[in-house]
N, C-alpha and C positions, 0 to 999 in steps of 0.2 A: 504494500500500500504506500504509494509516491504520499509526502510532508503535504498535510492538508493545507498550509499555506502556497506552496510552489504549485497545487493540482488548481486555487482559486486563481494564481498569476495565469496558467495554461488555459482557462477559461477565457479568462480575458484576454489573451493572443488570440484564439477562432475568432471572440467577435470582431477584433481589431482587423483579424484576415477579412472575416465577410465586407464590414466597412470598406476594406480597402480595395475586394475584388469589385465590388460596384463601382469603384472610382476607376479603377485599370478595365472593366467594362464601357464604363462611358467614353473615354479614350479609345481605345480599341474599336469603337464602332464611326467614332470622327475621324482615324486615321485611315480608315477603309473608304473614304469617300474622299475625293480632290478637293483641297481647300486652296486660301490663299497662304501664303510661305509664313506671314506671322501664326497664321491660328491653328498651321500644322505644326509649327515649332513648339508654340505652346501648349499643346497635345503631346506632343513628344516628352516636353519637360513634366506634365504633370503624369504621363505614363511609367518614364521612370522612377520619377521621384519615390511615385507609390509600390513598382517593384522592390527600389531598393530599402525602401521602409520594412516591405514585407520579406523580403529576405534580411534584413538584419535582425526584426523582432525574433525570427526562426532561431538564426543563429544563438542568439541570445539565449535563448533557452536550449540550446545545444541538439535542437534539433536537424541533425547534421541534411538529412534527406531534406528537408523543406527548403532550407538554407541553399541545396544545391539547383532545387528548382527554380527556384526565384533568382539567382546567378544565372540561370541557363535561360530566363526569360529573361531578364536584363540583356543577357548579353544579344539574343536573339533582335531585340527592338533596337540596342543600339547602334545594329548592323545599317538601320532604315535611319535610324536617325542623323547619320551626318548629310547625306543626300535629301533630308527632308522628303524619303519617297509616300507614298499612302502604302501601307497596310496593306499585302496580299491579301487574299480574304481565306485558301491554304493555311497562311501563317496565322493570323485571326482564331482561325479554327483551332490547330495546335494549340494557340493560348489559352482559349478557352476550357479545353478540354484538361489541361496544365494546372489550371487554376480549379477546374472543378475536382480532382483528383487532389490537390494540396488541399485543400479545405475537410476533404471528407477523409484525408489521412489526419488533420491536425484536428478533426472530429472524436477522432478514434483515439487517438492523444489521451485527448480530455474528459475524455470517458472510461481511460485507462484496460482499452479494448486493443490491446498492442499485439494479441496473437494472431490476428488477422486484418493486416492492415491492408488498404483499399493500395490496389496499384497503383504505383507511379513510374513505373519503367516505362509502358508502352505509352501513354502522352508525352515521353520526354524521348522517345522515339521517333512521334509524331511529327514533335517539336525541331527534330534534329533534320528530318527528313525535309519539312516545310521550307527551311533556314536555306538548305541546299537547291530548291526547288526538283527533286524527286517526288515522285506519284507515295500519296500516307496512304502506310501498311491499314492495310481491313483493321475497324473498330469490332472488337467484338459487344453485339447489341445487348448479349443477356446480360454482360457483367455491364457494363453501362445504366442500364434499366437498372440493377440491385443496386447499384451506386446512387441512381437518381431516388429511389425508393428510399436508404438509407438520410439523403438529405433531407427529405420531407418529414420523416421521424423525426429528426435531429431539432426541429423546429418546433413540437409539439408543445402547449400550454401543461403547464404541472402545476396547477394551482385549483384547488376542488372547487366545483363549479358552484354547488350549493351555497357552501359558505361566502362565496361571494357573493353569490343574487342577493340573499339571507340581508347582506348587511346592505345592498342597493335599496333594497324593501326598506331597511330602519331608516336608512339615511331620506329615505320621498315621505319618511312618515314624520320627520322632523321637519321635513318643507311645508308639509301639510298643518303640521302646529304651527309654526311660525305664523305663516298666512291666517290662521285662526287669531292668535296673539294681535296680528295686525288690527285687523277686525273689532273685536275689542278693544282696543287702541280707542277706532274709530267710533265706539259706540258710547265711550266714556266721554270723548272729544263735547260728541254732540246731547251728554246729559249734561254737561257747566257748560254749555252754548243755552241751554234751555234754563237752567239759573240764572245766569247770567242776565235775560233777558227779564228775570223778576225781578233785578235792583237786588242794594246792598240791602238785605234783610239780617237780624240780628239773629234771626232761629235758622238763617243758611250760613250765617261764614264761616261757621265749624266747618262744615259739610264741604262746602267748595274749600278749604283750604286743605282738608284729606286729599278729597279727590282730586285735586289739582298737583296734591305730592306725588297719590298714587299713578296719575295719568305720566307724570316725568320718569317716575319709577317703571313705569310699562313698556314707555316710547323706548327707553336705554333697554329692556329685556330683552325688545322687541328686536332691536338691534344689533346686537350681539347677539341671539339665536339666528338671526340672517346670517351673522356672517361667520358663525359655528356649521350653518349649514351647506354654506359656499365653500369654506376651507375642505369638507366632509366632502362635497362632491366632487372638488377639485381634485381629492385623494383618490377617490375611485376609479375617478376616470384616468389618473396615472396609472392604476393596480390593473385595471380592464383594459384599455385602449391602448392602441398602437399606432404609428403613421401610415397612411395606405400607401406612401412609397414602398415599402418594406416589401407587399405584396406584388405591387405591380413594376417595382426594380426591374426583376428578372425578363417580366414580359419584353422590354426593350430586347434582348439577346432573344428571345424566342420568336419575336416577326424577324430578326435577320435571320436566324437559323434555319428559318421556315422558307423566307424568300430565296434565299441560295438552294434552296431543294428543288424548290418550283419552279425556278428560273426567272423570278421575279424580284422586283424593285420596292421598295416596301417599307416605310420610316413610321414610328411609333412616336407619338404624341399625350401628355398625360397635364391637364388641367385641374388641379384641385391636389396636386398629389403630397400637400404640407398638410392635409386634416387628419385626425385622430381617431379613430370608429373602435366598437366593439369586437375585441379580439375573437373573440367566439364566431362572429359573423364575419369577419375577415378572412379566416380561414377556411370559412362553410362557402365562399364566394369565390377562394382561389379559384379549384375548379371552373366554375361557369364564367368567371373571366379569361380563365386560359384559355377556355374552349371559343368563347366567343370573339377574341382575339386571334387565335388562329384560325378559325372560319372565317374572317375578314381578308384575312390577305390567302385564303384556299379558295372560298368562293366568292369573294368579294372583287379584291383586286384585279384587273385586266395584268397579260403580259404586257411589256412594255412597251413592243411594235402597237399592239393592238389601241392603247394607250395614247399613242402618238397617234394615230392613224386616227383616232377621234378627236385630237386636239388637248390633248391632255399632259401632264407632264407626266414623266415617262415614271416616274416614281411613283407610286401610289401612298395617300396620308392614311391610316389607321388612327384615331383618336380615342382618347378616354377622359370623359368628364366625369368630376365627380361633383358633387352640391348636399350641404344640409341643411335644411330649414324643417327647423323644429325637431322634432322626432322621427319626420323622416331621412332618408339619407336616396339621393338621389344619383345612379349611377350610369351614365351612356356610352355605349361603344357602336360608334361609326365608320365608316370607309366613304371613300368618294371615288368608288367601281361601281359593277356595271347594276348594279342593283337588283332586286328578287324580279327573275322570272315568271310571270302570273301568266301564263301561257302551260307553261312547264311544267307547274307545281298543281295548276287547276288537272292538267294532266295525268300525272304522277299520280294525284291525292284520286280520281276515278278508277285508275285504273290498277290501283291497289282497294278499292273498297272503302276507302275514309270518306266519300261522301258521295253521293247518288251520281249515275249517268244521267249529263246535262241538269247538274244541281250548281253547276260552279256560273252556269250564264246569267242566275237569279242573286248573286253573293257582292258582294260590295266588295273594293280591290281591296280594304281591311280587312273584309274576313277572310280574302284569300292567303293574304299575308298569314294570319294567324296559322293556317294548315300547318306551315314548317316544324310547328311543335307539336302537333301530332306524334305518340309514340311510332318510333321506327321506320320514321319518313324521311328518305333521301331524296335528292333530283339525280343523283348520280350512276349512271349505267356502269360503271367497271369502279371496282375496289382496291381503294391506293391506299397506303400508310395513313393519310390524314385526314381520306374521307369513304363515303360509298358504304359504311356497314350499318347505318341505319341507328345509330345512337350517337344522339348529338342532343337536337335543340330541346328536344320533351324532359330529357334529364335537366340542362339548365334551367329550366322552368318548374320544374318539379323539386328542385334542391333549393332554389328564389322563391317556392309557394313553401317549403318548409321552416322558411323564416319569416312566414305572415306575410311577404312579398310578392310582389307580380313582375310579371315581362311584357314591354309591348315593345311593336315592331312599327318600321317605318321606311317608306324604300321610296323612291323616285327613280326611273329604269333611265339608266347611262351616268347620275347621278350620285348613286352611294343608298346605301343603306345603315340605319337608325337603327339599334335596339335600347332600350332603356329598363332598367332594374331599381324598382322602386322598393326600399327595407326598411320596416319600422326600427325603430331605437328604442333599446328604456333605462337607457342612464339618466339618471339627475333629471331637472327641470330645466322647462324653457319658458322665456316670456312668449305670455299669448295675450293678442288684444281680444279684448271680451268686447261683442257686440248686439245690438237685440234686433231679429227681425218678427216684427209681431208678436206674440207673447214669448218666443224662444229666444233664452241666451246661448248665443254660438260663441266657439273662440276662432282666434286667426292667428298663425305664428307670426310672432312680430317681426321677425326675420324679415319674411316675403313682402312687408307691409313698407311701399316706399314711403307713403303721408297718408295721413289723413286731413280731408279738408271740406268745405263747409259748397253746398250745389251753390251756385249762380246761375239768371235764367240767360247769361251772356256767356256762359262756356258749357251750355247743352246744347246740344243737335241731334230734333225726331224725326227720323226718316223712314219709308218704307223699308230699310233695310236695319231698322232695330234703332238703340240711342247712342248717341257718342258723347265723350266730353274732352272739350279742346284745353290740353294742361300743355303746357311750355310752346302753343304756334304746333300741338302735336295730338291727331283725332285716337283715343284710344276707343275702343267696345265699354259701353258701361252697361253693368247689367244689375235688376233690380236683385238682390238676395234673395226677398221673400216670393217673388216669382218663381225664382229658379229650382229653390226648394218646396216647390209646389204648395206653400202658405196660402198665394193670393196670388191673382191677376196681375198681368205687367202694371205698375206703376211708375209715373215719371215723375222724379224727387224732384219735389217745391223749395222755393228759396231755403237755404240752411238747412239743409238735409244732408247729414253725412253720408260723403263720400270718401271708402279707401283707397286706396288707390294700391292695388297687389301685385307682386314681380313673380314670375317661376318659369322656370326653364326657357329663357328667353322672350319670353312676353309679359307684356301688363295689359291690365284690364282696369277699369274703375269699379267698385263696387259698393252702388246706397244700400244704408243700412238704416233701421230707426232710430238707431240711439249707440254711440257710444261707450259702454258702459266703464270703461277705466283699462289698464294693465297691472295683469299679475305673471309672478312666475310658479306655473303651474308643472305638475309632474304627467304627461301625457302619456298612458296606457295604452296598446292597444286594445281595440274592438274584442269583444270575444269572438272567436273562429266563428260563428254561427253567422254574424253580421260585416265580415272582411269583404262579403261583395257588395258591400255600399260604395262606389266607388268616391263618392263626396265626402268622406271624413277620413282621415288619420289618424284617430284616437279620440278617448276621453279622458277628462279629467275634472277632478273634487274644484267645484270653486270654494269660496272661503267661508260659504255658512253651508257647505255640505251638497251642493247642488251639483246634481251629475250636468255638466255638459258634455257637446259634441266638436269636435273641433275639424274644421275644416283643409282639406286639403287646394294648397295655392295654385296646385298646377290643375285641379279639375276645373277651378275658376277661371284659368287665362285662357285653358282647353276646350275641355270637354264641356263645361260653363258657356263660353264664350258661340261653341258649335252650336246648344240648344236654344240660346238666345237670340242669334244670329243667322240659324239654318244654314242653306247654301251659299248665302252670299257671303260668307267668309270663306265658306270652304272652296270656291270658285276663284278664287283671288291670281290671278295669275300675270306675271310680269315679262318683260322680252326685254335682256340685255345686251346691248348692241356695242362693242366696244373689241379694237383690233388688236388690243392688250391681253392674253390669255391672266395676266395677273388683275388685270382691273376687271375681269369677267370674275374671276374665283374670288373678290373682293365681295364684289356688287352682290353675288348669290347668294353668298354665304350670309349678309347682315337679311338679304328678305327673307330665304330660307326659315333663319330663326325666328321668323315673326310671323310666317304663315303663309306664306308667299310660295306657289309653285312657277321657279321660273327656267325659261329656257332664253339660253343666247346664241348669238350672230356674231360672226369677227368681223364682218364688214355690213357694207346698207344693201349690198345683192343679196343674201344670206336672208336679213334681216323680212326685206319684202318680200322672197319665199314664201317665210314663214307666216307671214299674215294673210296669205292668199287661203292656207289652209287653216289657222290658227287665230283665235279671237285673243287679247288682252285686252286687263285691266289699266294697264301702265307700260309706256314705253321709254327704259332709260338709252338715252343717247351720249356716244363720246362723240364730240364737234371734230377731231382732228384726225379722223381716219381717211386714209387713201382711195381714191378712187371717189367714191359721194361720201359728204360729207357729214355731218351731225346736221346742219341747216338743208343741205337738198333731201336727206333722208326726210328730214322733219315735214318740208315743202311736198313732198311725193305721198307722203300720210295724210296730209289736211287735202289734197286732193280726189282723197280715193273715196264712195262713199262709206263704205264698212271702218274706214277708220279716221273718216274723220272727227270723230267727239273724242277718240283715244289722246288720253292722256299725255304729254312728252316731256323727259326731266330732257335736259341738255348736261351736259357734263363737261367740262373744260380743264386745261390744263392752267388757263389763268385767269385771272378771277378781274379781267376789265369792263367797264361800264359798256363802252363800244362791243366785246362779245355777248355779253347778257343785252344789250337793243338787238342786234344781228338777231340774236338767237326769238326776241320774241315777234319779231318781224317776220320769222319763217313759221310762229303759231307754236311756238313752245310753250307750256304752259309754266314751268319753273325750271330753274337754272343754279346749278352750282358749280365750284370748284373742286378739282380734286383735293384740295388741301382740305373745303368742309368734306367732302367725301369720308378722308381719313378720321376727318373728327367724329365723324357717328350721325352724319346729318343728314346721309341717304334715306333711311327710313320715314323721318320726318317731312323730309321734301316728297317724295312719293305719297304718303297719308295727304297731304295738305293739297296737293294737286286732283288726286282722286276726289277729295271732299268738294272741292271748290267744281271738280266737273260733274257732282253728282247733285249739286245745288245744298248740300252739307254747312256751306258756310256764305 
């Protein structure tokens, strides 16, 4: 048995390894792609740096093997490094496989598992071979596999699951007294407001000078139990939570590993990846993010010919967002390939039995979508390593439904496909705005809550196509509450009428309410299993004299809210972006995209008139300085035609002159920007404000 002090120092060399193999990851995947000479250099420098860190901690403990790996990685990189060359992706490989094989030997280390230690000879043969540029000797798969297997162990939580719920439970039940405590506060406030208001009486100033002690003495209990219960949450959520980098580190190696297989091009993206989630759920999630990440660049991604051949850049983007608001946790994994075949799948799903001959021409392209999670449903005719066996997406959905969570799906064909994973949370408390629609108190996570603010009948607009309210020169959907939740008949809120105004997943929406009730921080439960298909709440939670509310979910309101309120004519919304900049086209798309907007673009104004011979818009954004016709003749050639002449036209310029915005409304434009407001986030608003203004909105 190795000195239980020197076996706690070896602990803390693996983690120092793993730390460090992410850094030597992230390098290694920059130095495989052509940079410019400073940002390979310093690639270079932090590549070594962290070699030679991790070969000296080795040595240091006299681990002579590891020490000589990380020598032989050194020395391999510093081969590339005086010529500043990129990264073979052979050599890459070796490393990686160098580095997976040091870690699960300095695993075994530290677990004092020394009789069977994981190979290092044959990646350091690999290694040797890569360096030389000869063909690397066959990986054997199985001991590979038991290697990968062994890593995943390695990682597992050892802390008893009960006992921690156990104390998550005490700690929401001290949030719950607190918030009582509050309460009382307040009820004592307003009995010496009600004294107070009989005058100084001789048989009360006993009375009010207790209660006036006790009320000081409650406000301070009161307070200090808040922040007993803050310090209390703040701990748990250290002992439970982890970073979701942690998780989704590795996926960066796993789209390149994948795209070198496939022969594809393939970069990995991660938005949100500093937040902190439920360990337990993070790990119940690995899975169905691996899988949904590698299904993105297997059936997502185009090759690269093909890619170009559509206008695209030859590299395909894989993203992953992550978002919490409130107790829930919001998670999206997208590509911008060729998107879900509903041709295929309508196919596929008949002609395996999942759903009647000629049932798929009655289904809405949503629920075609949904088929893919059907158990043991592939598109795929022959069976490869990474697809074709028919378990796939019904598991991910099935593993996201056993943590009270759902999956939906979202595709636009040549565009990219959307999944999203929605997971309750039940750590600690969150602020929720409590609000009343009709007799019911609802909550709102305050999160999602950009303002609240008071109707005016000079920023409503009632149209045939539902209400709007004009906040910032900008038309959002406002939708009544008590409508929505089936209380009462659409109502259109009268002067001072609260109005929220709610953010989620890329949209706002306004939303009147009757009444305000205040902010608390509430512990939000979820639903009991019985009631999880309400798709309009997130949870419940105790208000402060015992009241069960229901607490509203942000994104069914900016969504699926917005859809019911609004019918077709939201879901119809469709834009034509005309611009000979492939970068100012994936600009433009991407900000309407996330607001609701199905759009298709044009690299030039032949293109663009094409498409409108076959295709109806709501919005036509134009760039003025493309070759051949211009932003002004394309624009001149639209106001002449009659199918499009009330269409809408932004102009878009590279310079922001008085002389191009006259030009440009002289050719019947309706609004005009610069690419500078472009960049600032002002497309969106310009398009809303032209649509309104030609829909008689404003």
């Amino acid at each position: 048995m190795a000195d239980p002090v020197i076996q706690e120092i070896v602990k803390g060399f693996v983690t120092e390894a793993q730390e460090l193999t992410q850094r030597i990851t992230r390098a290694v995947l920059r130095l495989e792609r052509p940079g410019s000479g400073a940002a390979t250099a310093a690639a270079y420098d932090d590549l070594c740096r962290a070699l030679h860190t991790l070969k000296g901690s080795a040595g240091t403990l006299g681990f002579t093997d590891l020490a000589d790996a990380g020598h032989k990685m050194e020395d391999a990189v510093t081969v590339r490094r005086a010529n500043l060359e990129p990264l073979a992706a052979d050599l890459a490989d070796a490393i990686f496989q160098t580095l997976d094989a040091f870690n699960l030997r300095a695993e075994a280390y530290a677990q004092e598992k020394t009789d069977a230690l994981p190979d290092l000879a044959g990646p350091l043969v690999r290694l040797q071979a890569a360096l030389a540029g000869l063909p690397a000797p066959k990986v054997d798969e199985q001991a590979a596999a038991k290697e990968k297997e062994a890593a995943a162990d390695a990682g597992e939580w050892r802390v008893g699951q009960a006992a921690v719920r156990q104390v998550i439970r005490e700690v929401e039940r001290l949030r719950e007294l607190q918030l009582r405590l509050g309460e009382r506060q307040r009820d004592l406030e307003r009995g010496l407001s009600i004294l107070a208001r009989l005058g100084m009486l001789a048989e009360t100033a006993e009375a009010r000078a207790v209660l006036m002690s006790v009320a000081r003495s409650l406000a301070d209990d009161t307070d200090e139990a808040g922040a007993v219960v803050e310090a209390l949450e703040e701990g748990v959520r250290e002992i439970t939570t982890m970073p979701v980098r942690t998780v989704l580190e590795p996926l960066h190696r796993a789209v390149r590993d994948l795209s070198r297989q496939l022969g594809k091009e393939a970069r990995l993206s991660v938005v949100g990846a500093e937040l902190s989630l439920d360990r337990r759920m993070l790990e119940a999630l690995r899975g169905p993010l691996v899988h949904l990440v590698r299904n993105a660049v297997d059936h997502g991604v185009e090759s690269p010919e093909v890619r170009e051949a559509a206008g695209k850049h030859r590299e395909g983007s894989v993203v992953v967002r992550l978002e919490q608001v409130g107790n829930l946790a919001f998670i999206e994994v997208s590509d911008d390939g060729r998107g879900l075949d509903e041709s295929r799948i309508a196919e596929v799903a008949e002609a395996r039995g999942v759903i009647g001959a000629g049932e798929a021409r009655s289904m809405t392209q949503h629920q075609i979508h949904q088929l893919v999670f059907r158990p043991h449903f592939s598109t795929r005719q022959e069976v490869t390593e990474t697809s074709g066996r028919g378990v796939g997406l019904d598991v991910v959905q099935s593993e996201v439904n056993a943590l009270g969570g759902r999956v939906e799906v979202h595709s636009t064909p040549s565009q990219g496909t959307r999944f999203t994973l929605t997971v309750p949370m039940d750590l600690g408390s969150s602020p929720v705005l409590i609000v009343r629609a009709g007799e019911h108190a609802l909550g709102l996570p305050t999160m999602a809550v950009e303002q609240v603010r008071s109707a005016r009948p000079g920023d409503l607009r009632i149209g045939r196509a539902g209400m709007s309210l004009v906040l910032n020169e900008q038309l959002l959907p406002l939708l009544d509450l008590g409508s929505l939740l089936g209380i009462r008949q659409p109502t259109a809120p009268g002067a001072g009428t609260p109005i929220a105004v709610v953010q989620a997943q890329g949209r706002r929406v306004g939303v009147a309410v009757d009444e305000v009730l205040g902010d608390r921080d509430l512990v939000i439960r979820p639903l009991p299993r019985e009631l999880r298909s309400l798709d309009a709440y997130q949870g419940e939670a105790i208000y402060v004299r015992g009241e069960l509310i229901l607490v509203l979910r942000p994104d069914w309101l900016t969504q699926g809210g917005t859809e019911r309120a609004r019918g077709a004519a939201v879901q119809a919304r469709r834009a034509l972006v005309v611009d000979d900049s492939l970068t100012a086209r994936a600009m433009h798309r991407s900000m309407l995209e996330a607001h609701g907007f199905t759009v298709h673009t044009a690299g030039n104004g032949g293109q663009a008139l094409e498409q409108l011979r076959h295709s109806a818009y709501d919005v036509m954004i134009v760039d003025i300085g493309m070759e051949g016709m211009d932003g002004y003749q394309l624009t001149r050639a639209v106001r002449t035609a009659p199918d499009t002449r009330a269409m809408p036209v932004v102009l878009v310029s590279a310079q922001d002159g008085a002389e191009d915005r006259q030009l440009g409304l002289q050719a019947g434009a309706d609004g005009f920007l610069s690419k500078k407001e472009c960049a600032a986030g002002r497309l969106l608003q310009e398009v809303q404000a032209v649509i309104g203004r030609r829909r008689g909105l404003s």
